[in-house]
C-alpha positions as CSV (number, residue, x, y, z in Angstrom):
1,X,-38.8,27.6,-64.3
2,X,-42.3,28.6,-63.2
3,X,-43.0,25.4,-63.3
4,X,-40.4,24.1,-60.9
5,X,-41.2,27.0,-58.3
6,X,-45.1,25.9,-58.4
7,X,-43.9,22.4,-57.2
8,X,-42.3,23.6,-54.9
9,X,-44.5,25.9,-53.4
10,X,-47.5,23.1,-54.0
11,X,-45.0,20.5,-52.2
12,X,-44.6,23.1,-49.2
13,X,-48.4,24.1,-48.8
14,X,-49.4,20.4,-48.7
15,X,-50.8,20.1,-46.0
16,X,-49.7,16.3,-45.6
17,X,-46.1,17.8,-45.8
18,X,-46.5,20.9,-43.5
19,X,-46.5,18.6,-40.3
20,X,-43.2,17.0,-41.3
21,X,-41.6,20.1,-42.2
22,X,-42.8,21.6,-39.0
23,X,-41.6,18.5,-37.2
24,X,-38.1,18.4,-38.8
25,X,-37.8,22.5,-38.0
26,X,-38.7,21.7,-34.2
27,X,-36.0,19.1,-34.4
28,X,-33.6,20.7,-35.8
29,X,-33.9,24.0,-33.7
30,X,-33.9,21.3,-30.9
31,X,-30.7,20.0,-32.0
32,X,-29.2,23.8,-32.3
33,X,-29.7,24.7,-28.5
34,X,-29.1,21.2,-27.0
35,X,-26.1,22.2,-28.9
36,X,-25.5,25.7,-27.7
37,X,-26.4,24.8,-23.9
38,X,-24.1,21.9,-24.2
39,X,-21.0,24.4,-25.4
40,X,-22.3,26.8,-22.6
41,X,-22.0,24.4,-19.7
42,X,-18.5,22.8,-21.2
43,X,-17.2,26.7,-20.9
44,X,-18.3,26.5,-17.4
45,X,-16.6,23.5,-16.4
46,X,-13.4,24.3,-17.7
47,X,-13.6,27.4,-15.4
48,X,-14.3,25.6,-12.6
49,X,-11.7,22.9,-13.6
50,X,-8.9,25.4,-13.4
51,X,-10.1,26.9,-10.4
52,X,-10.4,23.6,-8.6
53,X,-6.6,22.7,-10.1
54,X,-5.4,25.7,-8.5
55,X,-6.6,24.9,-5.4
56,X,-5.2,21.6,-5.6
57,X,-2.0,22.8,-6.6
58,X,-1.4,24.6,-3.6
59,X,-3.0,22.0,-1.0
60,X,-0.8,20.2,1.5
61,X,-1.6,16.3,2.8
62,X,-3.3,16.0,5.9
63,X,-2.3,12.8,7.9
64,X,-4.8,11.8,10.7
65,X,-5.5,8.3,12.3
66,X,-9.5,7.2,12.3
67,X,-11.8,5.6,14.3
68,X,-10.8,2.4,13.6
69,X,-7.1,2.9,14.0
70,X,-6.6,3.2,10.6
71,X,-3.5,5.7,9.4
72,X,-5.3,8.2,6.8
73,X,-4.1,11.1,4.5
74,X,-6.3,13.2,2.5
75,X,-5.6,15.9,0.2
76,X,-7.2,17.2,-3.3
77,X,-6.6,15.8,-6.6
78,X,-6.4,17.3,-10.4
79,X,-8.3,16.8,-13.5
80,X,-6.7,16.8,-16.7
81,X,-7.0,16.3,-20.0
82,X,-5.2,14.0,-21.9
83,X,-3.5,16.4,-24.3
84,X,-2.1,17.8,-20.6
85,X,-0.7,14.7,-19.6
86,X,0.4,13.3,-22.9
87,X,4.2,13.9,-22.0
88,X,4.0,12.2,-19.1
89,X,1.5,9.1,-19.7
90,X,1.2,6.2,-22.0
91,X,-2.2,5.8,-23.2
92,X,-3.2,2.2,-24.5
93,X,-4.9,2.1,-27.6
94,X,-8.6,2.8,-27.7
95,X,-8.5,2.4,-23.7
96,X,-7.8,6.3,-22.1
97,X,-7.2,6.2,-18.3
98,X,-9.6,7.2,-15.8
99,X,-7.8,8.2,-12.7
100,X,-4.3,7.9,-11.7
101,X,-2.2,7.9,-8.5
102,X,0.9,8.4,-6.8
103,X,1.7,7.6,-3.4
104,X,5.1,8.1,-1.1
105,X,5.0,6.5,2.3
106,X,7.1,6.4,5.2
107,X,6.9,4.1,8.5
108,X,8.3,4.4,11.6
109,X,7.9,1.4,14.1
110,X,8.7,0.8,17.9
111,X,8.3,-2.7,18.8
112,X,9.1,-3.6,22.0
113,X,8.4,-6.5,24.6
114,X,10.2,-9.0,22.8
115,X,11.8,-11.7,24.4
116,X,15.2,-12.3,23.5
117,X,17.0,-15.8,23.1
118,X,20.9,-16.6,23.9
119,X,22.0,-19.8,22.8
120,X,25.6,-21.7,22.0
121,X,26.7,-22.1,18.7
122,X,29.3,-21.7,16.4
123,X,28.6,-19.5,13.4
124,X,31.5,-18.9,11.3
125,X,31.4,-15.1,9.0
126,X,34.9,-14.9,6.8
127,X,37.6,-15.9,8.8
128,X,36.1,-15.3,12.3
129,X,34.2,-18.2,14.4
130,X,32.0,-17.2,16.9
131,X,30.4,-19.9,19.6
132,X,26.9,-17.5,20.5
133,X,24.2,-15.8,18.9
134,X,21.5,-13.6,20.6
135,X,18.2,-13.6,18.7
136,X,15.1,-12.5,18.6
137,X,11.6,-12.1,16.3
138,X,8.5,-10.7,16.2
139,X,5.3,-11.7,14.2
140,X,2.8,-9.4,14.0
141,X,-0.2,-8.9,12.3
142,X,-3.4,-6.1,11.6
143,X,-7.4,-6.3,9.9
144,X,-5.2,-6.7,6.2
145,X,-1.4,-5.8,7.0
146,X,1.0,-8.2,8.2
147,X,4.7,-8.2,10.0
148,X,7.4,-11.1,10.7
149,X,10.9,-9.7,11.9
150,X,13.6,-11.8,13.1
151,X,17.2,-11.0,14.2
152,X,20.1,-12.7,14.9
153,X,23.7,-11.3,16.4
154,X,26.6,-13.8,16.7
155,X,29.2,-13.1,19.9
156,X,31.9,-14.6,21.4
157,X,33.2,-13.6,25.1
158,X,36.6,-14.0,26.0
159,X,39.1,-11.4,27.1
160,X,36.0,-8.7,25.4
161,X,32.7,-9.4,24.2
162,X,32.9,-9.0,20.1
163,X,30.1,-8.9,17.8
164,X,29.5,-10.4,14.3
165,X,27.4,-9.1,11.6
166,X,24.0,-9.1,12.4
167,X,21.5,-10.7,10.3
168,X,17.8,-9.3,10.1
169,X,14.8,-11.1,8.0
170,X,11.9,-8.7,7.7
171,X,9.0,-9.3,5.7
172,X,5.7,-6.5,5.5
173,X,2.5,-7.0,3.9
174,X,1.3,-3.3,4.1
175,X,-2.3,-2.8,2.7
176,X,-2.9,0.7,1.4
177,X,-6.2,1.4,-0.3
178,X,-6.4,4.5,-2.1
179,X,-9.6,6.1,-3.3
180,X,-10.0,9.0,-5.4
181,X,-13.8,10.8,-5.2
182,X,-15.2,13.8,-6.8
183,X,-17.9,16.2,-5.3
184,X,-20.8,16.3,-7.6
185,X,-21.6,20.2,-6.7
186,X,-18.1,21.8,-6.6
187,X,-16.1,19.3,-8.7
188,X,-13.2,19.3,-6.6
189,X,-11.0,16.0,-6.4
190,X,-10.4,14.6,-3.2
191,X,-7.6,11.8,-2.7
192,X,-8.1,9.0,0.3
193,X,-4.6,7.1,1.3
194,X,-5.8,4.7,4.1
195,X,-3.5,2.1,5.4
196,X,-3.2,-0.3,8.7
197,X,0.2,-0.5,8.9
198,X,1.0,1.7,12.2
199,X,3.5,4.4,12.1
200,X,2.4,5.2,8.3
201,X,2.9,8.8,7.1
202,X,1.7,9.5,3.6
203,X,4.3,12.0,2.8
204,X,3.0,13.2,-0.6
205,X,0.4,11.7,-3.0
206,X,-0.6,13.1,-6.0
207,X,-4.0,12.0,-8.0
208,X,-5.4,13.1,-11.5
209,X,-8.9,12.6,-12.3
210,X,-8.9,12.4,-16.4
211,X,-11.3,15.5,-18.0
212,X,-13.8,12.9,-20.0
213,X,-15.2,16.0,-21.5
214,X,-11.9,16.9,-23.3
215,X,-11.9,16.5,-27.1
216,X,-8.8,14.3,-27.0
217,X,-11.2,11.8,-24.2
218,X,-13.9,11.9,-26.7
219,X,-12.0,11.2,-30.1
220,X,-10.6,8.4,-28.7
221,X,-14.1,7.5,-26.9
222,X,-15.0,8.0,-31.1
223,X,-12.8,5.0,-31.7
224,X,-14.4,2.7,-30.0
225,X,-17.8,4.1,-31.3
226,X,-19.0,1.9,-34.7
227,X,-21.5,3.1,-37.3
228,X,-24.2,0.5,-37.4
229,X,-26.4,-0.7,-34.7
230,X,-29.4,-3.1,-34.0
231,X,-32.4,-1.7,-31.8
232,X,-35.4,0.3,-31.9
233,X,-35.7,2.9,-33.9
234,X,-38.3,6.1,-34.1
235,X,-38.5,8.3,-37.1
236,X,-40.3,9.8,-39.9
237,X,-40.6,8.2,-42.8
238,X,-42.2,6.6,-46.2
239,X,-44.6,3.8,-45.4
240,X,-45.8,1.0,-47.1
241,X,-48.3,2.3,-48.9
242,X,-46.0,5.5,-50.2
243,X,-47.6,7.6,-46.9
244,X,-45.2,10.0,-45.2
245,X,-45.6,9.1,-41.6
246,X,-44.2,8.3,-38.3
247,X,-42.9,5.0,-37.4
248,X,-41.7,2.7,-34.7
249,X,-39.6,-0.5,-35.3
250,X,-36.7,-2.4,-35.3
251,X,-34.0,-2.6,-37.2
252,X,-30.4,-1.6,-38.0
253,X,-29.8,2.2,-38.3
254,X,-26.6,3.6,-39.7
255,X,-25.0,6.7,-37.9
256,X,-21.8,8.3,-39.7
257,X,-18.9,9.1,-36.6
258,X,-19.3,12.8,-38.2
259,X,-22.5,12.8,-37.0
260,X,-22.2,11.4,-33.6
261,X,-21.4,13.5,-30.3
C-alpha cells in the first residue's frame, strides 16, 4: 500500500507530468464556467423571451402603404419552443422548423374607366334565349401582381328590359412576401406582410420564430450530429517515442453524443 501511494505521489511530483496535470485542471475549470456562463445567459433569454411574447401577445397589426406604393403590415412575432408548439405542428424527422407564418388578407378594389361593349347575340341559359349581351374586361397588371377581369350580362328588350345571369372570369396573381426579422439587442420578433396588390389589408398575421436554444431544438439538432469526424485535431498526448506531449495533426477523432453540447 505504501508502495502504491509513493507512485503516486512520484507520478504527481514529476515534473514532466505537473504541466499536463496543470494543463488538464485549466481545461477542465475552463470547461466548468463556459459551462456556468452558458446556463447563466440561457436563464436570461428565457426571461427576455417571455417578456418579448407578452408583448407580442398583446400587439395589434399596423397596415400602412410605402414609398413605393407597396400595401405593408407590420406587427411582432413569437418565439417558441418546440415542446410549445408540439400540439399544433408537425415536425419532420431530424428537420425542426425555423420560422412559421400565418397570414389573412382582404382586398377591396374600384376599377373604373372601363369601356363597355353591347353586341347582338343569342345566348341561351335553361329555357330562356336572350339576343344581347353587354360586356366588359379589364387587364391589369403591378411590379409582381397581376389582374384580368372580364364580364358578360345577356339581355333582351322587348315590352321590359330582362337580364340573364351574369358571367364573371377573374383571375389574380397577388404577390405577398412575408419576412420575419429579429432584433439582435432586444430579441423581439417583428413580422413584414408586403404585397402590390392595391386595396390589400392584412387583417391578422401571426409569426413564430422557433427557440433554437430549447432542449427539444437541440436533441433533435443531436440527431443529426454523428460521433466520428475527419479534421485537425490539437491535444495532449503520448508521442512516438513514449513522451507526453502536445500535438497537432490530422486525423479522425471520436466524440460520444453524451459528450457533445
Amino acid at each position: 500500500m505504501i508502495v502504491i501511494v509513493k507512485n503516486i505521489l512520484g507520478i504527481l511530483t514529476d515534473p514532466k507530468n505537473t504541466r499536463m496535470f496543470l494543463l488538464g485542471g485549466m481545461a477542465v475549470l475552463f470547461f466548468l464556467l463556459m459551462r456556468q456562463c452558458n446556463e447563466t445567459a440561457n436563464a436570461k433569454g428565457e426571461v427576455t423571451r417571455i417578456q418579448n411574447n407578452l408583448a407580442a401577445a398583446n400587439d395589434t397589426i399596423r397596415n400602412y402603404v410605402d414609398e413605393n406604393g407597396n400595401s405593408v403590415g407590420e406587427i411582432k412575432g413569437l418565439s417558441l419552443t418546440i415542446d410549445e408548439l408540439k400540439d399544433s405542428l408537425e415536425i419532420e424527422r431530424n428537420k425542426p422548423p425555423i420560422t412559421i407564418v400565418k397570414t389573412k388578407t382582404k382586398i377591396v378594389e374600384k376599377i373604373v374607366e372601363i369601356p363597355v361593349i353591347s353586341k347582338d347575340t343569342v345566348i341561351t341559359q335553361g329555357d330562356k334565349q336572350f339576343n344581347s349581351v353587354v360586356s366588359f374586361s379589364s387587364d391589369s397588371s403591378w411590379s409582381k401582381s397581376s389582374r384580368s377581369l372580364s364580364v358578360s350580362l345577356p339581355y333582351t328588350m322587348l315590352d321590359s328590359l330582362t337580364f340573364g345571369s351574369a358571367k364573371i372570369d377573374l383571375v389574380q396573381d397577388i404577390w405577398l412576401d412575408a419576412t420575419l426579422s429579429q432584433d439582435q439587442d432586444t430579441k423581439e420578433i417583428f413580422i413584414k406582410l408586403t404585397s402590390d396588390y392595391p386595396g390589400t389589408t392584412f387583417n391578422s398575421t401571426q409569426g413564430i420564430m422557433v427557440d433554437t436554444k430549447s432542449d427539444a431544438f437541440k436533441s433533435l439538432q443531436m440527431q443529426n450530429r454523428k460521433p466520428f469526424g475527419l479534421g485537425v485535431n490539437l491535444g495532449v498526448g503520448v508521442t512516438g517515442n513514449g513522451q507526453i506531449g502536445p500535438y497537432v495533426g490530422i486525423g479522425v477523432s471520436w466524440s460520444p453524443k453524451l459528450l457533445q453540447w
